[in-house]
N, C-alpha and C positions, 0 to 999 in steps of 0.2 A: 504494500500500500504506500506510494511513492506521493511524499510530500507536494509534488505538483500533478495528481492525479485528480479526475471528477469522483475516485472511489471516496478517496483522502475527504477530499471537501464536503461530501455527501456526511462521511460519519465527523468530522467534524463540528460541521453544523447540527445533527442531532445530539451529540454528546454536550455545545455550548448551553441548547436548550434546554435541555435537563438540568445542565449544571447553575443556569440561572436561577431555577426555581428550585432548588433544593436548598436544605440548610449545610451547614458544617462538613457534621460527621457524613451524612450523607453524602455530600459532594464528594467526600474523599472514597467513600465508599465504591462511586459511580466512578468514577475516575481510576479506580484499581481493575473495575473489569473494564473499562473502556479500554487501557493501556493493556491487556492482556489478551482483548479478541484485537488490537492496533496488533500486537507480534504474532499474534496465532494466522495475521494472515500471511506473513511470511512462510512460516512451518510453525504450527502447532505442537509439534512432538518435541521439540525446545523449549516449552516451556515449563517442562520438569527441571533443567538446568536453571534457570531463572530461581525455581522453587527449590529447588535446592542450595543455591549461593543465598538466598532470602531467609529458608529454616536456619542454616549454619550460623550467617551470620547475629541473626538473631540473637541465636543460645550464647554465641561465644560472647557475644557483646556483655550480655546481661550476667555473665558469667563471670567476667573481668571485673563488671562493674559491682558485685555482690561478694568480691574477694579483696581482703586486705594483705594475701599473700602473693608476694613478687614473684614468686616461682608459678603458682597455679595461673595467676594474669597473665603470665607470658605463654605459660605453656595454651591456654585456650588463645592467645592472642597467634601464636605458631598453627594450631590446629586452623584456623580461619585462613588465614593465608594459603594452608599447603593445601586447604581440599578447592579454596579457589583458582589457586595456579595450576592444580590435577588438573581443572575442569580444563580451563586455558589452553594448558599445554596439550594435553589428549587435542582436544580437538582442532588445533592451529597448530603443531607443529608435529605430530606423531610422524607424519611419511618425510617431513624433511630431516629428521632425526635418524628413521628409518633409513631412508636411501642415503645420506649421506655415510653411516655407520657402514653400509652394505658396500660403499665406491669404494668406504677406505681399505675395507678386509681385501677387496678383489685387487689392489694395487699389490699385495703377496701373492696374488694367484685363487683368494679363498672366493669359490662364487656362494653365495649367499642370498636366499630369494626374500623378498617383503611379501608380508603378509596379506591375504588380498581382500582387505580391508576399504569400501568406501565411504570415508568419513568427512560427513559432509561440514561444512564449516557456520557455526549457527551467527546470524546476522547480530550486527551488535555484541560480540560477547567480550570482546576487547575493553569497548567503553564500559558497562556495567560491571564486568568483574572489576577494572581498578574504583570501581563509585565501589564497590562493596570492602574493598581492601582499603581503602583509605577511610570509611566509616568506622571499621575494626581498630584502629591504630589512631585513630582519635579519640575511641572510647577509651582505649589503653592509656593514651597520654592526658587523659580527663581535660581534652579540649572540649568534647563531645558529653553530652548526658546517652546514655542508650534510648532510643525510642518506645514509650513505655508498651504501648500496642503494635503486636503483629502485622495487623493489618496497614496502619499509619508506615513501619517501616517500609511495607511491601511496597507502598506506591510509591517509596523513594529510592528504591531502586529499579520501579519498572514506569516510572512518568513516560508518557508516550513521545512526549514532544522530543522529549531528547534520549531516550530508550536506545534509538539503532545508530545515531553519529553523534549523539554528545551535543554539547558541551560535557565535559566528564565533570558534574556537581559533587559539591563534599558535604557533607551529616552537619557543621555547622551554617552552613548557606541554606538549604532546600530544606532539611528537618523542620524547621522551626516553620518554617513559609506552610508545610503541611501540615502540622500540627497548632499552629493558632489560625483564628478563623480569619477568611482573606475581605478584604474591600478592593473593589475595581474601580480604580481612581479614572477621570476622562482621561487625563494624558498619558495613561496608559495603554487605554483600548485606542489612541491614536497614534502612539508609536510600535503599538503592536501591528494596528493595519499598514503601517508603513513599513516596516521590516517582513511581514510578510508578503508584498508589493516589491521588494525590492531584492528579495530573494529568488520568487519565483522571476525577474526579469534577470537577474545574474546565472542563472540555472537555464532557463527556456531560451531567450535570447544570444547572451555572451556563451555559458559551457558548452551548451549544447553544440551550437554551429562550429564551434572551435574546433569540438569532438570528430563533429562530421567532417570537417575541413582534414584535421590529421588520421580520419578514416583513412577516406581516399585519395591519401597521400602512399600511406600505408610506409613501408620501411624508407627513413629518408638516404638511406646508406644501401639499398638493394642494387643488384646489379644492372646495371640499364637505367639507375640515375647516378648515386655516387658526387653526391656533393655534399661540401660540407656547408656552405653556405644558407641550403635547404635544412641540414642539422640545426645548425643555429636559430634559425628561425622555428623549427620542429618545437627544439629546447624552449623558447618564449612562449608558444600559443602551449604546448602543454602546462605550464605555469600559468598562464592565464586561464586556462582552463580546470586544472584542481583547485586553484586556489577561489572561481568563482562559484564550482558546484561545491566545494567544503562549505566554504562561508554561506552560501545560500542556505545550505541545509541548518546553519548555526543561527540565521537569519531569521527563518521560519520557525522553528522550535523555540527560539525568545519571544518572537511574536504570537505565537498560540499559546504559549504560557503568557505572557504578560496580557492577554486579552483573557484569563481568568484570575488573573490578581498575582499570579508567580513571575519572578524577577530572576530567569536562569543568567549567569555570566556569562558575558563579552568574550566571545574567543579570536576575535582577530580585529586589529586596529589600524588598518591600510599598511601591512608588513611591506608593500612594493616600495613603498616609499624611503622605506628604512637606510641609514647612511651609514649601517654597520652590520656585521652579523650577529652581534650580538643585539643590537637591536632589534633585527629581526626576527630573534623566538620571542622575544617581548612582545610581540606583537602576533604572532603566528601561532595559531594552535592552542590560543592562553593557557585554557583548560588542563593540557595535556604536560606544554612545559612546565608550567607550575607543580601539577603535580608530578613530576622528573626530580624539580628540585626540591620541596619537601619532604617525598618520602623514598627518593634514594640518592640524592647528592649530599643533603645536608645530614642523613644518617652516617654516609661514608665519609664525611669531613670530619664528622665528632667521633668517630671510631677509629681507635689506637690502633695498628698492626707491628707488632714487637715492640710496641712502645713509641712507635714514630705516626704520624699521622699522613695520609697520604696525600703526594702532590695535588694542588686545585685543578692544574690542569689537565693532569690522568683522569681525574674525576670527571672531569668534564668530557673528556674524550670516552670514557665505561659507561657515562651514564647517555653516552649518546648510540654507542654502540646499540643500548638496550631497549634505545628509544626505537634505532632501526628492526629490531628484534619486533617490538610491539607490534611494526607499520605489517609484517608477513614474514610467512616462512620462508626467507628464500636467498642465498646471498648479496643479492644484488641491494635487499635492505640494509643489509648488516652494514655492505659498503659504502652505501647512502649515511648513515648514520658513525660511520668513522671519521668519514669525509666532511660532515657535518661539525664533529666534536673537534676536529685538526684545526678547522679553519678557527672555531673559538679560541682554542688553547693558543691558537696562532694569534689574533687578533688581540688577548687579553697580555701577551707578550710585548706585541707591538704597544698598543695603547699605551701599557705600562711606562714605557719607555719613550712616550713621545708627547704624553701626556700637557706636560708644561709647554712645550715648545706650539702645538695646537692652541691652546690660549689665547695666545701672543696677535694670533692670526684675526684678523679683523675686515670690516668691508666688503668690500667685492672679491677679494680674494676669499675670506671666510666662505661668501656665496658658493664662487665657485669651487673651493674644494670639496665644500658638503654634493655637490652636485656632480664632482669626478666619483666621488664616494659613493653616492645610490647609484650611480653606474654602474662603479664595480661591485658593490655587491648584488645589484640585480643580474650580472651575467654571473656571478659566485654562486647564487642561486639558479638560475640557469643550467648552469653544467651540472649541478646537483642533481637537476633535476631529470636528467639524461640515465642517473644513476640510479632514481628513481625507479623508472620508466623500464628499464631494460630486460629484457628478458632472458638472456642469457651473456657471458662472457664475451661471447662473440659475438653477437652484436654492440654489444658495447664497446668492442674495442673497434668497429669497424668505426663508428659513429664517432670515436675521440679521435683514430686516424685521418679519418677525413675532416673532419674539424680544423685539424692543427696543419693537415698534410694535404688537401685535397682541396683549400677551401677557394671558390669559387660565384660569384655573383648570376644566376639568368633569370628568363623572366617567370618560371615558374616558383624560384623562390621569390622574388617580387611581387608574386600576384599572393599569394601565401602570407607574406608580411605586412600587404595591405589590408588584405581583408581581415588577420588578426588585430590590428590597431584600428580598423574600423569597428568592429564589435568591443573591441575591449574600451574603446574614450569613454563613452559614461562612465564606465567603472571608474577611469583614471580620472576622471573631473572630481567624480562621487567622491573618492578616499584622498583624494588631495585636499578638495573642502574638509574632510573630516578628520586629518591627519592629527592635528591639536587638539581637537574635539572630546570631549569625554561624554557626550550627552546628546543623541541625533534631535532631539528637540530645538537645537540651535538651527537647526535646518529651518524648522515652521518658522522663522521670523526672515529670513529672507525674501525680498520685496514677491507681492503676488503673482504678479505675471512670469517672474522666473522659474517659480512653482511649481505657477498650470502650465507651461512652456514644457518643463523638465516631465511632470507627470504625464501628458499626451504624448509628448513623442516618444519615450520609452512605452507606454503603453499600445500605438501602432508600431513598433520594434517588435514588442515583443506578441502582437497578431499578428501581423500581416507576415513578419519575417523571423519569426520562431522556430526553431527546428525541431525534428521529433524528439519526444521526451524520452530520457532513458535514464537508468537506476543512477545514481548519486555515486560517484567512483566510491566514497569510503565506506558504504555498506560489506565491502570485502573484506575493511578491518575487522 
């Protein structure tokens, strides 16, 4: 049931109406099975794992929170995590643990067959396991009270809006929002119809077309094209492209929550803009990096090994590793997410060291540096995202060779590059107005006609030249 579907809209509209006229406890009531036939249309027979990460977490919470002894806290607080990382792990990484165990035995000679096992991968189980493991280990660190009813908990780990891509919500943000009763303020059901307005144009409009365009492009490195030129640009429109169907989907899930009185977190704050890579997870994925550095960078900084504490920027490069780990089973993440954490470790070197002398800088020079700066790190980003993207070794290496070795200007990568910065300008207008911004309310006071200007024509954009809809790339997380 795809956020920009007439199924979507259909049950939306009758779960609002309900939800109007009910009291409270009700509400939350109706709201736990709404969010549960929302995932049973994906596959139903997942949602015993749901019920299961929900019973677990439950007991061990209350269990933690009912013990004055450090040893039994920890050890229920160890039982939550391991049967929710079983769950995880079984289903997202079983065959790549598998085959990879099987490649390394047969480099001796030994053949070794995998079990033949189709295990299919349940939608969302990435976001909700860490909402459920970061609930656990806030009860532990009595950030968190435990949630005193079952059911209350249950729909805080199965809220529909953000259930299959997040934002990834923690026990002290979303808890309390379900458990006291809600008020729907005006400018809320109006920044919610605009975020959902402006979701589905970044999704239908901009991913979409993007998607099609690098459909039937197909390999930009195949034989019988062979440019790199075409790479590069490949590299931008796919960047433009996850980055508008994630945020879209982050878009819409804040906006149907907030058009019932819930306030999920901002996951992304125009990252394109960004003048550093480290600014850039500041702004990207919020949800996800935040929770990277909480509950496993600042665990591994305060944890002693032989009595020395580990480098920051090892740290940063393990826990990026892990991040790529999160994204799929498959090296090509892992690589993504090494290449990610080097450039930090790198960047927080550099800084380090140039710090003072940056200061100094002033004017139009200051302009222009910051401006060489999202340069480079939007094509930093870029090749990342090639890294991304790849499906095997070899093509990836065909795509860096031609890149670096191959690269060449024609008009089929021109006509490619146009039509990506054709669909992508609103967006780039959109998050350039809003880069400073903490608040899309600032938007409604800008003069009227610029408004209905900007709302009409994104809205014949996104009829008349809409492309067909397709599943939200991070459902596969």
């Amino acid at each position: 049931m795809n956020f920009h579907s007439f199924e979507f809209a259909a049950f939306f509209i009758l779960v609002y109406i309900l939800y109007l006229h009910l009291g409270h406890r009700a509400q939350n009531r109706m709201l736990l099975v709404a969010s549960y036939v929302f995932y049973s249309a994906w596959d139903w027979r997942f949602l015993g794992l749901i019920l299961l990460s929900t019973i677990t977490d439950y007991f061990c919470s209350h269990a933690i929170q009912n013990s004055d002894i450090a040893r039994i806290r920890k050890a229920y607080l160890w039982l939550s995590i391991i049967v929710n990382l079983s769950i995880l792990g079984f289903f997202k990484y079983f065959h790549f643990f598998v085959d990879n165990f099987i490649d390394f035995f047969a480099l001796f000679g030994l053949q070794l067959h995998a079990p033949l096992w189709q295990i299919i991968l349940p939608v969302g189980i990435s976001f909700y396991t860490f909402q459920t493991i970061s609930y656990t280990i806030d009860v532990y660190r009595k950030q968190v009270k435990p949630a005193p009813q079952f059911l209350d908990y249950a729909l805080y780990v199965s809220f529909f809006p953000q259930l299959v891509a997040g934002p990834i919500e923690r026990g002290q943000r979303l808890l309390p929002q379900i458990l006291q009763p809600r008020t729907i303020r005006r400018e809320q059901v109006t920044e919610g119809l605009f975020l959902i307005y402006w979701g589905l144009f970044k999704k239908i409009f901009i991913a979409d077309n993007i998607g099609a365009y690098l459909q039937a492009i197909g390999d930009p490195a195949a034989p019988g094209v062979e440019n790199g030129g075409l790479v590069l640009v490949y590299a931008y429109a796919f960047l433009f492209q996850i980055y508008c169907d994630f945020s879209a989907y982050s878009d819409i899930a804040r906006g149907t929550a907030k058009l019932m009185g819930f306030e999920l977190m901002i996951n992304f704050r125009s990252p394109l803009f960004a003048p550093n890579f480290q600014e850039v997870w500041n702004r990207w994925h919020i949800s996800l990096t935040t929770w990277i550095r909480d509950y496993l960078y600042y665990p591994l900084a305060l944890t002693p090994i032989r009595g020395k504490n580990l480098e920051p920027r090892l740290i940063v490069i393990i826990t990026f590793l892990i991040m790529g780990l999160w994204h799929g089973a498959s090296w090509n993440f892992i690589l993504w997410g090494l290449y990610c954490g080097v450039l930090l470790a790198l960047y927080a070197t550099w800084s380090a060291k140039t710090r003072r002398f940056m200061y100094q800088i002033t004017g139009r020079k200051a302009q222009l540096l910051i401006l060489l700066s999202m340069m480079l790190t939007f094509n930093a980003g870029a090749f990342g995202i090639l890294l991304f993207r790849a499906n095997s070794f070899e093509q990836l290496g065909s795509w860096v060779y031609h890149l670096f070795f191959n690269f060449s200007i024609n008009l089929e990568m021109l006509e490619l590059f146009f039509r990506v910065i054709l669909h992508a300008l609103p967006l780039l207008i959109f998050d350039a107005l809003m880069y400073k911004k903490q608040d899309i309310q600032d938007l409604f006071y800008y003069p009227i006609i610029l408004r209905y200007a900007f709302f009409y024509l994104t809205l014949y954009l996104m009829v008349v030249h809409g492309a067909q809809s397709s599943a939200f790339i991070y459902f596969q997380f």
